[in-house]
Structures are given as structure tokens and as C-alpha cells.
SELO-184603 format. One line per field, with one value per residue (C-alpha): chain; x, y, z; residue number from 0. Coordinates in steps of 0.001 Angstrom, whole numbers, plus 500000, padded with zeros to 6 digits. Each point is the difference from the previous one (the first is absolute). Layout:
BEGIN
ch <- c(A_...)
xx <- c(X_...)
yy <- c(Y_...)
zz <- c(Z_...)
i <- c(NUM_...)
% end
This chain:
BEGIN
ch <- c(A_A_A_A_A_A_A_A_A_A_A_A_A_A_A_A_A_A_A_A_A_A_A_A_A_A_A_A_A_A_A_A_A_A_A_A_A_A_A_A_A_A_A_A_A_A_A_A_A_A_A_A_A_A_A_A_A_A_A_A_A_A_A_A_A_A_A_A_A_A_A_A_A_A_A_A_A_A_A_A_A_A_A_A_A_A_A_A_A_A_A_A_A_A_A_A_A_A_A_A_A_A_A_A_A_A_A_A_A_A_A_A_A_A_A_A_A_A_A_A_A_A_A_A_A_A_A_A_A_A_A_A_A_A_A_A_A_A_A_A_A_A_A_A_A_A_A_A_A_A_A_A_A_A_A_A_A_A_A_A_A_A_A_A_A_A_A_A_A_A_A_A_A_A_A_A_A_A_A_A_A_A_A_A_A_A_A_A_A_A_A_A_A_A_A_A_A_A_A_A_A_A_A_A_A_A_A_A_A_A_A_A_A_A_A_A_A_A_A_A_A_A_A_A_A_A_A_A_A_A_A_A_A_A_A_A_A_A_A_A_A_A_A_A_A_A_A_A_A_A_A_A_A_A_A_A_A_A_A_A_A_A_A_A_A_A_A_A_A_A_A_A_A_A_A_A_A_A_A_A_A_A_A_A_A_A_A_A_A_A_A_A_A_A_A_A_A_A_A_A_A_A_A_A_A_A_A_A_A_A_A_A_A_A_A_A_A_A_A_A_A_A_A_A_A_A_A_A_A_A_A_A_A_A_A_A_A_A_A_A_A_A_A_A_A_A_A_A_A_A_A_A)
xx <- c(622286_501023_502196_502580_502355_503385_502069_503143_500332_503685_501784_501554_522476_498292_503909_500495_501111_497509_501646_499330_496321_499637_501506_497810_497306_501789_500933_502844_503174_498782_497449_497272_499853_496486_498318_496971_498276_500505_496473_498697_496685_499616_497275_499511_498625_496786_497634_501712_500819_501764_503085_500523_500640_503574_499811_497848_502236_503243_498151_498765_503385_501706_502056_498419_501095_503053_501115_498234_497136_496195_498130_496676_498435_496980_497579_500392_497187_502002_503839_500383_498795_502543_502472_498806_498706_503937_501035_497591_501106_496989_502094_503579_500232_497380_499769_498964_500299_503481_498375_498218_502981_501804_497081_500335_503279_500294_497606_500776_503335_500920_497185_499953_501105_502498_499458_502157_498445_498084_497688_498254_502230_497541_496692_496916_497807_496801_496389_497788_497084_497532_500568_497502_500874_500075_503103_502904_502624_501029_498584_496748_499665_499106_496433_499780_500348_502307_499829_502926_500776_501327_504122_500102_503283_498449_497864_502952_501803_497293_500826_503166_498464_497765_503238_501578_497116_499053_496381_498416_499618_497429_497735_499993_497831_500958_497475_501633_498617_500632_503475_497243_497578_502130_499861_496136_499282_502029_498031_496188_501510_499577_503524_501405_502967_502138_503399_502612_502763_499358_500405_498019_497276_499655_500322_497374_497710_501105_498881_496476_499790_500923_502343_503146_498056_497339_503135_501869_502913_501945_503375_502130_502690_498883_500511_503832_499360_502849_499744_501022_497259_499388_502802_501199_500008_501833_499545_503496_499601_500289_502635_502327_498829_501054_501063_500461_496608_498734_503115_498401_496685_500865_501742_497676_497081_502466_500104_496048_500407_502302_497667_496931_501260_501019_496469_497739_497027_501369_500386_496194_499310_501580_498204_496605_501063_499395_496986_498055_497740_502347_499246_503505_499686_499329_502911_502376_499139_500278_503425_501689_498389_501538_503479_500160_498093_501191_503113_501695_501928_503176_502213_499582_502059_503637_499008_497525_496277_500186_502498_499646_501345_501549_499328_496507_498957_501369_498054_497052_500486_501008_496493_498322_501025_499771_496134_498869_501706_501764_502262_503205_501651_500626_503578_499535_501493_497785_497271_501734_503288_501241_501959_497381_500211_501800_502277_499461_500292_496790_497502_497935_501261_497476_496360_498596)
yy <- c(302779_502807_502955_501217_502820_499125_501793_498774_496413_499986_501927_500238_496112_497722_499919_497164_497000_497143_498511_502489_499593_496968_500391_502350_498102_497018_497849_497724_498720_496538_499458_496902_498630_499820_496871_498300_500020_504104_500985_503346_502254_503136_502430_501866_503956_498987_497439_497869_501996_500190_502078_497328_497673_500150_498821_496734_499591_499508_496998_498262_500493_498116_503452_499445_496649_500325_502104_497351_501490_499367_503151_500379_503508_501060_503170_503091_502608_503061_501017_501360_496670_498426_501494_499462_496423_498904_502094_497849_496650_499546_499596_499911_502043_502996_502055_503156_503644_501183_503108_498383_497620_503731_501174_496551_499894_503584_499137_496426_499309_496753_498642_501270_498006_500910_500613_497740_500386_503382_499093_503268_503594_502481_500890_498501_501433_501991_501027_499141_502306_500022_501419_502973_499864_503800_498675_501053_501349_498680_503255_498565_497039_502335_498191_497615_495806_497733_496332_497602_496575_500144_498808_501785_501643_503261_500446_499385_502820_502255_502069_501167_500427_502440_501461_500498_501847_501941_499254_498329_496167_500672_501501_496870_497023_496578_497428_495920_497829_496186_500530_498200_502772_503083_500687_499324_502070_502566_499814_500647_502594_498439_501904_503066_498396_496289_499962_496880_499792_501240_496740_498105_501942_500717_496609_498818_502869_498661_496231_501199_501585_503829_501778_502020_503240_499517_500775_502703_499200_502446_498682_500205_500248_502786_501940_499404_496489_498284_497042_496221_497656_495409_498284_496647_500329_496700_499830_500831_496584_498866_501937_498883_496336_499011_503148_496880_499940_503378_500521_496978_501488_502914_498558_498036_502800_501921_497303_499585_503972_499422_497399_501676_503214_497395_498791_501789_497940_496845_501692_501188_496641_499322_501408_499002_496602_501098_501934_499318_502605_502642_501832_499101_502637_502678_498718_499533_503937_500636_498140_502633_502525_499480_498998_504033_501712_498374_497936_502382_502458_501922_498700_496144_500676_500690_497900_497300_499202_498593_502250_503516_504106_500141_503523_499800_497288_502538_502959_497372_499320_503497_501262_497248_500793_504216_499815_497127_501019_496503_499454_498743_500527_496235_499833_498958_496675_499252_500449_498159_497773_499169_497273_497581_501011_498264_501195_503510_498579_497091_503245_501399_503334_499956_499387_500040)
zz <- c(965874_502411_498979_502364_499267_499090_502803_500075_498600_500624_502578_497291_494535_497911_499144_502100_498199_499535_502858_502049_499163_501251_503165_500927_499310_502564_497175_501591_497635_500111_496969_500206_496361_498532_499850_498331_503024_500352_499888_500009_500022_498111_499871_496761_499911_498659_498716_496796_497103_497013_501338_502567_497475_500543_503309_498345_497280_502658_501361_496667_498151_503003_500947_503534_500648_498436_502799_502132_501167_500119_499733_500627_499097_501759_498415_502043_500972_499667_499345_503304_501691_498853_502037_504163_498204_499762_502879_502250_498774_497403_497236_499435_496659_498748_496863_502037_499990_501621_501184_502138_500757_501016_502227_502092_499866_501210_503008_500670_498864_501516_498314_496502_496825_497346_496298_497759_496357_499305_497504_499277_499643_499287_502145_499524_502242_499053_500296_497325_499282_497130_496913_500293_503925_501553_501748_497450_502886_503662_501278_498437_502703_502827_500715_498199_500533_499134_499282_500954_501221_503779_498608_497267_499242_498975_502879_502395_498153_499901_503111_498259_496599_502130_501293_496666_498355_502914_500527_503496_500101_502700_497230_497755_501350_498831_500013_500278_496890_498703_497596_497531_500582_499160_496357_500473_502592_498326_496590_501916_501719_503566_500766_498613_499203_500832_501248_497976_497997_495894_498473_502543_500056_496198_498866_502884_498090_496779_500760_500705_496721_501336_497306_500975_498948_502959_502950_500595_502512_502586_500525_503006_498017_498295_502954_501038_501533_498063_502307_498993_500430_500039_501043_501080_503414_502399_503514_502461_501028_496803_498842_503531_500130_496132_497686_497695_499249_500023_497029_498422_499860_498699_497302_498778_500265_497339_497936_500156_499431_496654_498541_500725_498053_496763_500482_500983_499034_501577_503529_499677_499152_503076_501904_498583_501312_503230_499410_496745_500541_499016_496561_497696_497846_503064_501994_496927_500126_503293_500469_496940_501459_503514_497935_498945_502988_502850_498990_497515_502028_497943_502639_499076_496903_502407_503376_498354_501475_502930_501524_501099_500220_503442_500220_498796_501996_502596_498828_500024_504059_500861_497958_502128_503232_499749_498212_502708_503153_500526_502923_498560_496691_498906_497779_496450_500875_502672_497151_496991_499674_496572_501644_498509_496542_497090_498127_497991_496677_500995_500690_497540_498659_497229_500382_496698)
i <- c(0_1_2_3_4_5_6_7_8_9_10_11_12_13_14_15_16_17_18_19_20_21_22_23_24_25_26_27_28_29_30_31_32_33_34_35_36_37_38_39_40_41_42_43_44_45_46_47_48_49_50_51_52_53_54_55_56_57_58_59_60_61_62_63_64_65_66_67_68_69_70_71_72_73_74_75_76_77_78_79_80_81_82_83_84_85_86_87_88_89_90_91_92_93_94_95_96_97_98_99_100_101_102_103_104_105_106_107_108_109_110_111_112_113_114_115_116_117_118_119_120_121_122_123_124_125_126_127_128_129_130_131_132_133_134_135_136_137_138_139_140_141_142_143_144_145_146_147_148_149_150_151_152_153_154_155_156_157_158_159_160_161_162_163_164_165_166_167_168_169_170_171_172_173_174_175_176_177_178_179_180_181_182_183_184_185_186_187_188_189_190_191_192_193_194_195_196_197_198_199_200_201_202_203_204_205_206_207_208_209_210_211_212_213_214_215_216_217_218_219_220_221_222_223_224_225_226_227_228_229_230_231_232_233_234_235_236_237_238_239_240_241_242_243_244_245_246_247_248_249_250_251_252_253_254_255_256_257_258_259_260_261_262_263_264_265_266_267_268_269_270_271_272_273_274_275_276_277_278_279_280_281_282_283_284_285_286_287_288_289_290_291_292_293_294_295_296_297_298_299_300_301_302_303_304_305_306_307_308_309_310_311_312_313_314_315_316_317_318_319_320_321_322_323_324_325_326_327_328_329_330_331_332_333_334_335_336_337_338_339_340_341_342_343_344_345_346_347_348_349_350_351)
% end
């Protein structure tokens, strides 16, 4: 493996009514109904794992074809993959990271999808270091190496968490590893530190039998990066060709949503159906722990998950485009449209 230095790895009103939304994104009057024969790929963030299982649990408890369509849901190598993967026709739906659905959409609008379910409100994003690591501040990273997989959400946002704490990205080298690798290569010390999101990469630690106390994480959002994160993201040729059936998807992804918070063991089990290699008990763990770090934003309680704070989504592009130098300012509704969404009393205020 070769290092490289970072540089720069990203040149880096929502009071419109929902209909509004739409027509910005080209969406004609005319609906097309869904069908049985509506099928669709999706790409997921990430290999399976338990906080997916919401996504399995909409297709086994019939929510899926209900709504008349046949999903099929593909593992992903990276949140931020996710995103030029339905913007080039790969897949029609991704759960992906919507900053980097703002960074293409602020370069490349015309091609860019449109977030209709965010999944995760609060920032993930981190570098992992050992527990008895030197590295306890950003300021720390000045010379030494990184670990991350190439998509990776964290390592696409890394330029502005470099911004944010004041420190030069040109003085941290990254090295590219397998996503299987990380945790390992962290642990024997082959990198200084790996770049993930917390839950991911503690419960990948945990599964090989390293304990919570052996980490030590710096968080982007400990350092004014209050940035939303996953979300279902549709193509804009979905959304104009049959709004119909992006509505229905979203629908029944809340409802896979709903049952997988009254049981959580059942959508782990779920998922273990697709990939019996998982560890239960870790990704039982895993999926709560996501539930409260990830999912559990304050503002769920008035607008409901799924949904989010105009004027933080706002902040969230504005803070985008200043720290990476983008060339556009993309509106919030050019980033999310809550035209998709059901109705305020069907999303979860309450997540546990």
C-alpha cells in the first residue's frame, strides 16, 4: 500500500410547499401508478448489518410489494458511493451520505439526486485511534497516516474537518485499505489512526473480540460539524418518470422503520438472512447503538425522523460550500424534498 497525502479530497426557501419541491425536481402532474412489475435497485452504505435491517424487514413483511414494488438491495462499499452510483444510472435508490449528495449537486447539478427519507440526523464521522494513541487532538494528526476505504463518508469530509479545526490536510497521509481490513490494521498499529463512522467501526472491533476501552474516537461533530448524514436518496429520473413509486417506497421503508424499532431482534434477524455470518448479539448492539448516536436527533420529537430542519439542513450546505470552496450554493430543496414523506403522525417521534 502507498501513502499519499490527503490534499484536498473535495474541492470542497425550503418554504416552498411540497409542490413546489417537486417541480423543481421536473416532476410532471400526471402520476404513473406503481405496479408489480416496478422493479428497483438500491445500494446500501455498507456491507449487511444489523441497522439495515429495516430496509430487510420492508421486503419480508410485504410493505415493499404492497406498494408494488420489487426491491432488490445491493451492499455498498462506502456511504459516499452511494451517491454518483444513483446519479449514473447504477441504481435507482441509495442510502448515502447527503453531504456528499450537496458537493455533487453543488458541482454537477443536472445530475445530482434528491434526498427523500433522511435516515441519520446527527454526524457520524470520525477517526479512530488507539486507546494509548499519542493522537488525542486534530492538531495531533500533523504527520501521521490515516487508514480509510476510498468512499468512505468520513474521508470525503475530511478536507473540511481540516478546515474546521484549523490544521493542514496536506500534513496527514492517508493510506487506502480493504473496509474488512480497517479495525485490523488499526489494532497492529499499521496506521496511526482509521477514518469511519463510530458505530461501524466499533462494532467491526467488537466482532473480532476488541473491547470499547481499546479506541478512543475524535468526532467531527465534536468540532461544530453539525451535519445530517445516510439518507434515501432516488434518482431525478425517478422522481419525474413515476413520483408514484418513489412515495410508495418511502412509505413502506417507514413502515420497515416502525417495525424494526418494535423489534429489534427480528430486523437483525433479518438481516442475518442475507448474511449468516453476521454476529447477532454484536449487531443487535450495533443497531441500538446507531438508534441513539446517529438516529436520535432532539428535532425528531416536533418534525418526526425522516424529515428535516430547513434551516439546518441550510447551515449544513452553506458550512459545505464556505470550508470546501464549492462553486454553487445548491437550495435546500434541491438537496431534500419532503414531498415523498407520509404523513407526520406515521414518522417516528420516539426512538426508544
Amino acid at each position: 500500500m502507498q501513502n499519499r497525502p490527503i490534499g484536498v479530497v473535495l474541492r470542497s426557501n425550503f418554504g416552498r410547499l411540497a409542490v413546489a419541491a417537486v417541480a423543481m425536481l421536473g416532476v410532471t402532474a400526471m402520476t404513473v401508478p406503481a405496479s408489480a412489475d416496478t422493479k428497483l435497485k438500491m445500494v446500501l452504505n455498507w456491507k449487511y448489518q444489523g441497522p439495515q435491517g429495516m430496509f430487510f424487514l420492508a421486503q419480508d413483511l410485504g410493505y415493499l410489494k404492497a406498494e408494488g414494488i420489487d426491491l432488490t438491495i445491493d451492499q455498498g462499499n462506502g456511504s459516499g458511493a452511494a451517491v454518483p452510483l444513483v446519479a449514473n444510472g447504477t441504481y435507482d435508490v441509495g442510502f448515502g451520505d447527503i453531504n456528499a449528495l450537496i458537493e455533487l449537486a453543488a458541482k454537477k447539478p443536472d445530475d445530482a439526486p434528491v434526498a427523500v427519507y433522511v435516515m441519520f440526523n446527527q454526524p457520524p464521522f470520525t477517526i479512530a485511534v488507539k486507546a494509548d494513541s499519542p493522537i488525542k487532538t486534530p492538531q495531533d494528526l500533523a504527520g501521521k497516516t490515516l487508514g480509510s476505504a476510498a468512499n468512505d463518508g468520513a474521508l470525503k469530509l475530511l478536507p473540511a474537518f481540516c478546515k474546521a479545526t484549523r490544521i493542514d490536510c496536506t500534513a496527514v497521509k492517508i493510506t487506502n485499505l480493504q473496509p474488512n481490513l480497517r479495525e485490523q490494521m488499526l489494532m497492529q498499529s499499521q496506521v496511526d489512526g482509521v477514518l469511519g463512522y463510530v458505530n461501524t467501526i466499533r462494532f467491526s472491533a467488537r466482532a473480532m473480540g476488541v473491547g470499547d476501552d481499546k479506541i478512543r474516537y475524535i468526532n467531527f461533530g465534536d468540532y461544530g460539524m453539525d451535519l445530517y448524514s445516510n439518507a434515501i436518496i432516488v434518482s431525478k429520473k425517478l422522481v419525474k418518470d413515476n413520483p408514484e413509486v418513489v412515495k410508495g417506497l418511502v412509505q413502506a421503508i417507514n413502515k420497515g422503520l416502525v417495525a424494526a424499532l418494535k423489534d429489534p431482534d427480528g430486523a437483525v434477524a433479518a438481516v442475518a438472512k442475507r448474511e449468516p455470518l453476521i454476529k447477532i448479539d454484536v449487531e443487535r448492539a450495533r443497531f441500538d447503538a446507531t438508534l441513539r448516536a446517529e438516529m436520535n436527533h432532539p428535532e425528531i420529537a416536533k418534525i418526526g425522523l425522516g424529515n428535516v430542519n430547513p434551516e439546518r439542513l441550510k447551515r449544513a450546505i452553506d458550512t459545505m460550500v464556505s470550508i470546501n470552496g464549492l462553486p454553487r450554493t445548491p437550495a435546500v430543496d434541491e438537496i431534500f424534498t419532503p414531498a415523498f414523506l407520509p404523513a407526520a403522525s406515521e414518522l417516528p417521534k420516539k426512538l426508544f
